[in-house]
C-alpha positions in Angstrom: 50.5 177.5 18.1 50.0 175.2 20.8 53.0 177.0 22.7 51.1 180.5 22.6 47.9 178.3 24.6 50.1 177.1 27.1 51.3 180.4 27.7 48.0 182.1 27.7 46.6 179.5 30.4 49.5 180.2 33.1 48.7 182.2 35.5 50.1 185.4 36.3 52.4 184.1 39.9 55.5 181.7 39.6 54.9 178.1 40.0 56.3 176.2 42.8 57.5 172.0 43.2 56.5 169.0 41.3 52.9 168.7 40.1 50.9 166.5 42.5 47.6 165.0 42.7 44.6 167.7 44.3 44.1 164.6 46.7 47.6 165.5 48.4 46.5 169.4 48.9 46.2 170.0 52.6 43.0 172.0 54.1 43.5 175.8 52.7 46.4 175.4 50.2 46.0 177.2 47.5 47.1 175.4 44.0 47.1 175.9 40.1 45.6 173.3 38.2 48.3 172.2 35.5 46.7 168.8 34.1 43.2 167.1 33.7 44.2 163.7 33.0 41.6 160.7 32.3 39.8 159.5 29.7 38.0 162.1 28.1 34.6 161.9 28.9 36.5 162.7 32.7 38.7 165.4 31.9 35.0 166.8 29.8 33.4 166.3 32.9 36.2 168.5 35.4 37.0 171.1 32.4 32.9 172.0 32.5 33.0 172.0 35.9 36.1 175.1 36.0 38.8 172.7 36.5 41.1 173.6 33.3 44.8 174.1 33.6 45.7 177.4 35.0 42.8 177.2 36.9 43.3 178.6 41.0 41.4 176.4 43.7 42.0 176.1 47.2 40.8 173.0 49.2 38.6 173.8 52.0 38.1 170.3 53.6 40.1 167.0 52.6 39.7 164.3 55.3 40.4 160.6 55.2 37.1 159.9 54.7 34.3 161.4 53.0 34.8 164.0 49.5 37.3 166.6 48.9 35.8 170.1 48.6 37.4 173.0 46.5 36.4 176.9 46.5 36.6 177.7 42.8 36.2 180.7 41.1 35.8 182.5 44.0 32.2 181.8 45.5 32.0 178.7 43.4 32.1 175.0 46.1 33.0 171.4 44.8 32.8 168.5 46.2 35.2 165.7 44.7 35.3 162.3 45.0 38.7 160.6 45.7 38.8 159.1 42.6 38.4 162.5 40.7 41.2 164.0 42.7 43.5 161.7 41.2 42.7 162.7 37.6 43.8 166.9 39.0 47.1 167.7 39.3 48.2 171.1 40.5 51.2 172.9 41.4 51.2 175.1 44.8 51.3 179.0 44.3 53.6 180.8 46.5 52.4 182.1 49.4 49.0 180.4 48.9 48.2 178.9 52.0 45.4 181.0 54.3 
């Protein structure tokens, strides 16, 4: 049963390379979250804010200093502190850089 999740929750285009922390996405990569890790009040906390595997997000700003902000959903903005990014890690789609 848990198989048939897993599969539902991929998304549609081939993944691409090791999974990776979101704090390693460069500025307008687009990546596919495949694991909320943390404790769980954390991972609660990311999965409410859209942030569940198979989730698509592309990082519009991530500087050396100040938060990391994400378009998800389309329109939806994020702004993620350092330590959060940690707890993401994504996979890069193909072609998914703007």
């Amino acid at each position: 049963m848990d198989n048939e999740m897993d599969i539902a929750l991929m998304p549609k285009t081939a993944l691409q390379g090791p999974a990776m922390p979101l704090s390693m996405v460069n500025r307008g990569e687009v990546v596919v979250v495949k694991q909320v890790k943390g404790c769980r009040t954390v991972r609660q906390r990311l999965m409410d804010l859209g942030l569940n595997p198979g989730a698509q997000v592309q990082v519009l700003k991530n500087e050396i200093s100040g938060p990391l902000i994400i378009a998800v959903k389309g329109d939806g903005r994020l702004a993620l502190g350092r330590g959060m990014t940690h707890h993401i890690l994504v996979m890069a789609v193909p072609g998914g850089k703007e």
